[in-house]
C-alpha positions as CSV (number, residue, x, y, z in Angstrom):
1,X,22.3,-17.2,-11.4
2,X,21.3,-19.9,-9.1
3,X,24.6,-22.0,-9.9
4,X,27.2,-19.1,-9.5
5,X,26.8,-18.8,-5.7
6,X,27.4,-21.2,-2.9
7,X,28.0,-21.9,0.6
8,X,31.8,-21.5,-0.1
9,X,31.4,-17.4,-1.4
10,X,30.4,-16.8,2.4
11,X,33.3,-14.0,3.7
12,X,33.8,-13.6,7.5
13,X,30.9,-11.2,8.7
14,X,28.5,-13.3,6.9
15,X,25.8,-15.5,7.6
16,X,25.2,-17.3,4.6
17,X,21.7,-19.5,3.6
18,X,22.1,-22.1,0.8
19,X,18.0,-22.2,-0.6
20,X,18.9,-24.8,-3.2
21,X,21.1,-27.8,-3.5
22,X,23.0,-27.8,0.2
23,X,20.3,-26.3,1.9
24,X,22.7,-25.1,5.0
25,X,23.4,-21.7,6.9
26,X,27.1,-21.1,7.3
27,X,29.0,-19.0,9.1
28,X,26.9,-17.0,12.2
29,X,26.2,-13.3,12.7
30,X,25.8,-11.4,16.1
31,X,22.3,-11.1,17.1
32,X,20.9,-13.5,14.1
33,X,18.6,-16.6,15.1
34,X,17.2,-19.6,13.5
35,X,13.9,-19.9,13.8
36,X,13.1,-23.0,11.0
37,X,14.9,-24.4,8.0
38,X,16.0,-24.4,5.8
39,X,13.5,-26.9,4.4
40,X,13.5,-29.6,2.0
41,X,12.9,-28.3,-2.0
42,X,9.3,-28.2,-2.6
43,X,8.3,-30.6,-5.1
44,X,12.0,-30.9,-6.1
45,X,11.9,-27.6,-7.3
46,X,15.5,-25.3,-7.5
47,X,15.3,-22.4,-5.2
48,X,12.6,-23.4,-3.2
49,X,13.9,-24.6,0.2
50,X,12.1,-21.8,3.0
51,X,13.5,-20.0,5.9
52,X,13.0,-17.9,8.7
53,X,15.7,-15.7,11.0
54,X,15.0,-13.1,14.0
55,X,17.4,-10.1,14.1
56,X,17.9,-8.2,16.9
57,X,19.4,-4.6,16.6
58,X,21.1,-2.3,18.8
59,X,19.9,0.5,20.5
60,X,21.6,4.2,18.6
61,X,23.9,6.1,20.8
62,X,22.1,8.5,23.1
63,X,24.1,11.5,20.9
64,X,21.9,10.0,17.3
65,X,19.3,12.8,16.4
66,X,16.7,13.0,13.8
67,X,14.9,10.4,12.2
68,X,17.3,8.4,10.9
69,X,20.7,8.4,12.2
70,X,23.2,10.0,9.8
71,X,26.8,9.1,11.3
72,X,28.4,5.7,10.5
73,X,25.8,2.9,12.0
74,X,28.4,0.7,14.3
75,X,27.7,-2.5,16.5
76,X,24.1,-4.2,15.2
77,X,22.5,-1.0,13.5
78,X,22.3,-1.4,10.2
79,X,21.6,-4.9,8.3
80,X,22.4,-5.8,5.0
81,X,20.5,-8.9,3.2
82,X,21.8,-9.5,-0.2
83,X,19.7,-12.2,-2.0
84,X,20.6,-14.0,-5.5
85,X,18.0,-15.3,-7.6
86,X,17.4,-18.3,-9.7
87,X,17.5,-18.0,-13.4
88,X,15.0,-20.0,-14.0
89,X,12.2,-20.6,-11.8
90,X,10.9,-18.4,-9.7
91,X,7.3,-17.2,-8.5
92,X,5.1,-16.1,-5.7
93,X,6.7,-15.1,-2.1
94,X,10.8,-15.2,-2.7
95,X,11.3,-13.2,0.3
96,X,9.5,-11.1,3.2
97,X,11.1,-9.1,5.9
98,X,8.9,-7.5,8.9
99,X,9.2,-5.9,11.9
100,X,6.3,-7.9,13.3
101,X,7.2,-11.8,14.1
102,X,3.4,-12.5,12.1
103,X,3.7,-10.5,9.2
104,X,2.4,-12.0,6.1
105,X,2.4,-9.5,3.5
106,X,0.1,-6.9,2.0
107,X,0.6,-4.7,5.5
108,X,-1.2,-7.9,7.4
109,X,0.0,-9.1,11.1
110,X,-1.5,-10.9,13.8
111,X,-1.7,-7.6,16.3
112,X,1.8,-8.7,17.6
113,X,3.2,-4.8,17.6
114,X,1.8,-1.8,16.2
115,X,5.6,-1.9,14.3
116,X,5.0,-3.9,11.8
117,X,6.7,-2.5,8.1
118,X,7.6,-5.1,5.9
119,X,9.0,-5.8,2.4
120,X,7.8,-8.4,0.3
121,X,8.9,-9.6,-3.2
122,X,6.1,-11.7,-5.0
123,X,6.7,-12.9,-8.4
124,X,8.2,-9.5,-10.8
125,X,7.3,-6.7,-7.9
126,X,8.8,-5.8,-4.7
127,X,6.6,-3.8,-2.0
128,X,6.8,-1.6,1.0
129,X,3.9,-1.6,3.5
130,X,4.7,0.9,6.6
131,X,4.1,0.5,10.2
132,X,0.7,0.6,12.5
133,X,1.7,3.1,15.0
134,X,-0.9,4.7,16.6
135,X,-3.1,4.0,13.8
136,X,-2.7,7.2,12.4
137,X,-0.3,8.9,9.8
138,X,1.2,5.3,8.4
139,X,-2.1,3.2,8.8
140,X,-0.2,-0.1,7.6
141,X,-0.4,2.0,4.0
142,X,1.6,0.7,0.8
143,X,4.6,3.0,0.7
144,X,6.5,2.3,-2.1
145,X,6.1,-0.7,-5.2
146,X,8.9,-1.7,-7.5
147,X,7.3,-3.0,-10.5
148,X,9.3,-5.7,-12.1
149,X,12.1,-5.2,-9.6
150,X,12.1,-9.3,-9.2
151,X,11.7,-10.0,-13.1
152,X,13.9,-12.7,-14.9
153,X,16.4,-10.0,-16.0
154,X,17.3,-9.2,-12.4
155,X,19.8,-11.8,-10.2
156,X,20.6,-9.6,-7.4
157,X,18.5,-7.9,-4.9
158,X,19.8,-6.0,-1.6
159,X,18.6,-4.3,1.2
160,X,19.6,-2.2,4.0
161,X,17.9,-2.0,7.1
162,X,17.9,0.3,10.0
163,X,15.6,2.2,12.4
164,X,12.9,4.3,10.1
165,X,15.2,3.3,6.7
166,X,15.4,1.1,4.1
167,X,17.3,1.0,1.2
168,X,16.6,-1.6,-2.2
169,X,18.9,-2.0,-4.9
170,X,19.1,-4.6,-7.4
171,X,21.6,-5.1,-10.5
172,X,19.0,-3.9,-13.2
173,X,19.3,-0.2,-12.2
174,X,16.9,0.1,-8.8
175,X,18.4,2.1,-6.4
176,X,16.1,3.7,-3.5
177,X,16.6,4.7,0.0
178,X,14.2,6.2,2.2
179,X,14.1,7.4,5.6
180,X,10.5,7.5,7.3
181,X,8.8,7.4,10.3
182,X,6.5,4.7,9.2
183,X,9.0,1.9,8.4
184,X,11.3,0.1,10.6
185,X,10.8,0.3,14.4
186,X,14.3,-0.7,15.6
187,X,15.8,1.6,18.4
188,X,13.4,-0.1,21.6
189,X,9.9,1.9,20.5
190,X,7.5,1.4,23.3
191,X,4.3,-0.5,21.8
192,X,1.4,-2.2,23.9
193,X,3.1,-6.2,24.7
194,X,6.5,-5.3,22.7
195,X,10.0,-3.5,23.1
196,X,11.2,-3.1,18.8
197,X,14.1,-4.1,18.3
198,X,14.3,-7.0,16.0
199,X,13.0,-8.1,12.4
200,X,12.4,-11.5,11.0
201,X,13.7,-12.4,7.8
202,X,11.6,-15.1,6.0
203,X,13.2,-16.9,2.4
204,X,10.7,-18.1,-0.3
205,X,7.2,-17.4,2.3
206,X,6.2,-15.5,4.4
207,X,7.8,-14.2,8.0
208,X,4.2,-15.7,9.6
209,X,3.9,-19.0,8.3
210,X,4.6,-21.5,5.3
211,X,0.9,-21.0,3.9
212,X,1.9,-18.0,1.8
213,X,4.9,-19.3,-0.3
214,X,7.2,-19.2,-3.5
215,X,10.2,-20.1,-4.5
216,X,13.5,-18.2,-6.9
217,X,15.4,-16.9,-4.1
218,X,18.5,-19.3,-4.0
219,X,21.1,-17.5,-2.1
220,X,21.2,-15.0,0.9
221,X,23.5,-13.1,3.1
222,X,23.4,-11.2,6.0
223,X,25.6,-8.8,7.5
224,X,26.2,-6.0,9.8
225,X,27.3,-2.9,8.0
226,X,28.6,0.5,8.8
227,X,26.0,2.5,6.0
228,X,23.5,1.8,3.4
229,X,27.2,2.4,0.5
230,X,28.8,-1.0,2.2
């Protein structure tokens, strides 16, 4: 699938990362920085070029209630990352997406914030590890695994993002969403040293650092959407 989408498919809204040939972000997003890359292929490899983003939400209005909010999610409150693999190659870390700006994977941080949920895809299976806070309930615990959600017969994965939710869907059938206290800290949570508010989105390694790495993930888009159906 690698070949089917380029720089050119990216609509207004979008923020668009070429991983493989072009290696280029097009277009710009509200609240989406650069932070490195996109990087040279490694060892000439398709899909393999690395990057890293910081997104910074918005604050729900003061009338949201309950855990998650449950009216449409305007302004920067709910992301969407949709990311097309390679048909060919891919292994190891294809993406990672954190609350913590040192996640890198299986729950791990540098102590940054005690928010620090992340998804991970590593070879066939996507993970879930939740949050820190207070070191009780969520304990940085595996929350949910998606065995083979990354396999060769999939090209598409997306996610939604907001405060305490995450949905994952892919084009071989996955569909989950899940609304919980231990994910996503995204509405200005008080934690020792940090104000949540943002997520870093890392492409073939790790949000932390280049030492835990892969490479498949070929294409990605982000966006700004009004629910997890967009």
């Amino acid at each position: 699938m690698s070949d089917l989408y380029t720089i050119s498919d990216c609509q207004p809204g979008e923020m668009c990362v070429d991983l493989n040939q072009k290696g280029t972000v097009s277009g710009s997003l509200s609240g989406v920085t650069t932070l490195t890359g996109p990087t040279g292929l490694q060892d000439g490899k398709e899909c393999s070029r690395q990057a890293t983003f910081k997104v910074t939400f918005d604050k729900l209005p003061s009338s949201s209630t309950g855990l998650c909010h449950t009216d449409i999610y305007t302004q920067r409150r709910m992301l969407k990352v949709q990311m097309y693999f390679s048909d060919k190659y891919r292994n190891l870390w294809m993406f990672n997406i954190g609350d913590s700006p040192s996640n890198d994977g299986w729950s791990g941080d540098y102590g940054d914030t005690e928010y620090e949920a992340e998804i991970q895809a590593v070879s066939q299976t996507v993970a879930v590890y939740a949050n820190n806070v207070n070191r009780t309930d969520c304990r940085a615990q595996l929350l949910y695994q998606y065995n083979g959600a990354t396999n060769t017969s999939t090209s598409k994965v997306n996610v939604w993002i907001a405060n305490h939710y995450l949905k994952v869907a892919n084009d071989n059938g996955l569909c989950e969403r899940n609304c919980n206290k231990c994910l996503y800290g995204l509405n200005g949570q008080y934690t020792p040293g940090s104000i949540n508010q943002d997520i870093h989105v890392a492409a073939n390694r790790v949000v932390a650092g280049s030492y835990r790495n892969g490479y498949g993930l070929c294409f990605m888009k982000m966006s700004w959407v009004g629910g997890p159906e967009v």
